[in-house]
C-alpha positions, -999 to 999 in steps of 0.1 A, spaced: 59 -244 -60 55 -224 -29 30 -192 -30 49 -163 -15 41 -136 4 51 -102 0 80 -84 18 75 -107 50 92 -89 80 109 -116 86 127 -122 52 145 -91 54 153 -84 99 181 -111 95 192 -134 126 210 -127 157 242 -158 162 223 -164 198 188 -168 174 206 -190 145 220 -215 171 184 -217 191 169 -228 159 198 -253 148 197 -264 184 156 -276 178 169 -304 151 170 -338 166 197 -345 141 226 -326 155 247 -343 123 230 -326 98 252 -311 73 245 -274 78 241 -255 37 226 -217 24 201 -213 -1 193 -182 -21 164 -195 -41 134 -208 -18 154 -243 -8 156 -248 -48 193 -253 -44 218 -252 -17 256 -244 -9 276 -257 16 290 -232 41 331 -235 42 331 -208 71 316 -186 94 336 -152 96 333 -119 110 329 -95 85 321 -54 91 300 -28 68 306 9 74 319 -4 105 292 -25 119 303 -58 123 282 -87 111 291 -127 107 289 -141 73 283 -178 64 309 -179 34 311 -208 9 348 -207 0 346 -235 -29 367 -223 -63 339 -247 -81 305 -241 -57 287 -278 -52 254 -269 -53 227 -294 -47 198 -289 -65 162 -298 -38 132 -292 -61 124 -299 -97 
């Protein structure tokens, strides 16, 4: 299991679309199936859509998995 460090910066300043895409842009695989983990990579979701969503007003876009039974895949043991 990974050590982890504590309260990162960069666990918590979130990703600009224009950032997100760079990165995805970097994997020679352009196929890859695209999924969202909330557990280290321990298990993953896949994303149904990207919306625009808004919080007091600011407007943010969510990666949503719309699945009425989620398929998670389960990465480590």
């Amino acid at each position: 299991m990974r050590e982890f460090m504590t309260h990162p910066d960069w666990t918590s300043k979130g990703k600009t679309i224009a950032g997100l895409i760079e990165e995805l842009r970097s994997f020679e695989d352009q196929t890859l199936e695209v999924r969202i983990s909330f557990d280290d990579g321990a298990t993953s979701l896949p994303i149904s859509l990207v919306c625009k969503s808004f919080c007091e007003g600011k407007p943010y876009a969510t990666l949503q998995n719309c699945q009425d039974t989620p398929t998670a895949i389960r990465h480590l043991d």
